[in-house]
C-alpha positions as YAML, in Angstrom:
chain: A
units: angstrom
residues:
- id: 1
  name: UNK
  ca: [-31.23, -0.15, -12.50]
- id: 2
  name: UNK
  ca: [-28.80, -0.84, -14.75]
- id: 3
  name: UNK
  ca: [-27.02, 0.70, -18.10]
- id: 4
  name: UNK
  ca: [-28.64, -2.16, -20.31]
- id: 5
  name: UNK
  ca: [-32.11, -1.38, -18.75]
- id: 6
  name: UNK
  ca: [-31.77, 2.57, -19.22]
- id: 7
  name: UNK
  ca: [-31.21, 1.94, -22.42]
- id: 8
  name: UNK
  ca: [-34.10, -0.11, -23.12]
- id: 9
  name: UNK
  ca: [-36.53, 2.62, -21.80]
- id: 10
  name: UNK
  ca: [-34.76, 5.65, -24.02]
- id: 11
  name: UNK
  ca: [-35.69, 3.15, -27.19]
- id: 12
  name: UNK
  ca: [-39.22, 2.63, -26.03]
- id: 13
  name: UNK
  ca: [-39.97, 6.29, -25.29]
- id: 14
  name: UNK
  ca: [-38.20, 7.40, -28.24]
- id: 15
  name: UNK
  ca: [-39.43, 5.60, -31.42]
- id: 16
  name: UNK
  ca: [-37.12, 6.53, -34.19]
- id: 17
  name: UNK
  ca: [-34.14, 4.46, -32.50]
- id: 18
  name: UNK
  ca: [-33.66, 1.45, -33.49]
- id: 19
  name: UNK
  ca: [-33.67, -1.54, -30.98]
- id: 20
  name: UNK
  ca: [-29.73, -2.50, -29.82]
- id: 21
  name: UNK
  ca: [-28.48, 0.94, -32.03]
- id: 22
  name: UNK
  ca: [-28.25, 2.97, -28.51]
- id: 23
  name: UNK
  ca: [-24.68, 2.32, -26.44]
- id: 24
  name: UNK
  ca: [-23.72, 3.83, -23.39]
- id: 25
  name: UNK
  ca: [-20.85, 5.16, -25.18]
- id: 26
  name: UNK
  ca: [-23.29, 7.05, -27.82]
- id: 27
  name: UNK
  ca: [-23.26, 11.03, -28.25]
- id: 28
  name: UNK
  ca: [-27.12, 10.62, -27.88]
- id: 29
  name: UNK
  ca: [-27.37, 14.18, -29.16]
- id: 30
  name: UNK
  ca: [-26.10, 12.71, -32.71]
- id: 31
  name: UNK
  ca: [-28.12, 8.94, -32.56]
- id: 32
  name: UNK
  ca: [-31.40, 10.96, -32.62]
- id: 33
  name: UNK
  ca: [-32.66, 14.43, -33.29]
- id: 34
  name: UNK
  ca: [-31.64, 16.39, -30.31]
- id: 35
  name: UNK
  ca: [-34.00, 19.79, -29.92]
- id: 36
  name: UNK
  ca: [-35.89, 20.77, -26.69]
- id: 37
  name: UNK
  ca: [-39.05, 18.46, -26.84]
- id: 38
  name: UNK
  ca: [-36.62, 15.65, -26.85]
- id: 39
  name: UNK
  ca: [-35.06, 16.86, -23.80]
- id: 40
  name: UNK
  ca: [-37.99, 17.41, -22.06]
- id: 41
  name: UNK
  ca: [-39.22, 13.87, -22.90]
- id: 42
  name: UNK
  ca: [-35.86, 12.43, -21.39]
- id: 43
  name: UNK
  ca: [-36.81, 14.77, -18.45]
- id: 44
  name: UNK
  ca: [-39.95, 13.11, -17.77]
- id: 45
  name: UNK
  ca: [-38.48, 9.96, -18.62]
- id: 46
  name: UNK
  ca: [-36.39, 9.77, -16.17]
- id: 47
  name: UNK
  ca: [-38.61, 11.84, -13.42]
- id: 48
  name: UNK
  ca: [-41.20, 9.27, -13.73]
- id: 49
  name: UNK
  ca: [-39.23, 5.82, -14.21]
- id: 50
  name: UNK
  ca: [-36.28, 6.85, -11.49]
- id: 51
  name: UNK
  ca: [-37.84, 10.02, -9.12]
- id: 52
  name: UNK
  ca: [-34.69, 11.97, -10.26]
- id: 53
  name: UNK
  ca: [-34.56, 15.65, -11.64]
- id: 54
  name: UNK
  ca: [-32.56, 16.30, -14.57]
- id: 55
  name: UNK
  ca: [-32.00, 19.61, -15.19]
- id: 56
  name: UNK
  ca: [-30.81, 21.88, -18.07]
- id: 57
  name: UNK
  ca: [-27.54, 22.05, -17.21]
- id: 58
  name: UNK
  ca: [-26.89, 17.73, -16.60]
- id: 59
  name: UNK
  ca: [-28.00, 17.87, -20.01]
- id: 60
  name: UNK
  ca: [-25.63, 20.23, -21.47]
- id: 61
  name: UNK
  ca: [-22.99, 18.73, -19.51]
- id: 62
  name: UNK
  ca: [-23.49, 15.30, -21.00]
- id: 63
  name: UNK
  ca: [-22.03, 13.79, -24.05]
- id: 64
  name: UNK
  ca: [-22.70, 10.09, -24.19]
- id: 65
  name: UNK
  ca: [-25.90, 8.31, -22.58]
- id: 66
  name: UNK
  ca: [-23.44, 6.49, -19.91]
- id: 67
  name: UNK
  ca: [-22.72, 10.33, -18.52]
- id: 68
  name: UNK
  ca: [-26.36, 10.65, -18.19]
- id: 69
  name: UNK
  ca: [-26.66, 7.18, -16.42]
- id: 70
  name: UNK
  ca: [-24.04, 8.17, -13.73]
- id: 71
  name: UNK
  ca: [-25.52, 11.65, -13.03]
- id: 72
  name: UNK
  ca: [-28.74, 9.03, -12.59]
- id: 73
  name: UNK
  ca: [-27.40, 6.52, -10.63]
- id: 74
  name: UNK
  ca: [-25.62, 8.81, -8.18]
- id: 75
  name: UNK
  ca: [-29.39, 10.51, -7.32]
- id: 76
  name: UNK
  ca: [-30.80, 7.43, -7.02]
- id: 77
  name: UNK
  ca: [-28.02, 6.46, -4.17]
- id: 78
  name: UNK
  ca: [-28.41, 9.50, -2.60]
...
């Protein structure tokens, strides 16, 4: 897995982005409407494509989608 590949998924599950606008260095809470469903849809998102738990608190930690990659990538290694 990589950054550019993330990416790609977040756009297809979540259809009001717009191809290329998502960045690792993007507050994803401000590129799209942020409310609970959302987060649970990144939840699954990532539990199904990866086999890694996110949790409530990863999330509220997190400001751009790159911090979300790392907490990824370093459960993946694990």
């Amino acid at each position: 897995m990589d950054i550019k590949e993330f990416i790609l998924k977040i756009e297809e599950e979540f259809t009001d982005l717009k191809p290329g606008e998502l960045k690792p260095e993007s507050k994803f809470r401000e590129v799209f409407e942020w409310n609970s469903m959302n987060a649970l849809i990144l939840i699954a998102l990532v539990s199904t494509e990866y086999d890694v738990t996110l949790n409530a608190e990863d999330l509220i930690k997190s400001i751009h989608v790159n911090d979300i990659y790392i907490i990824i990538e370093s459960r993946i290694n694990k």
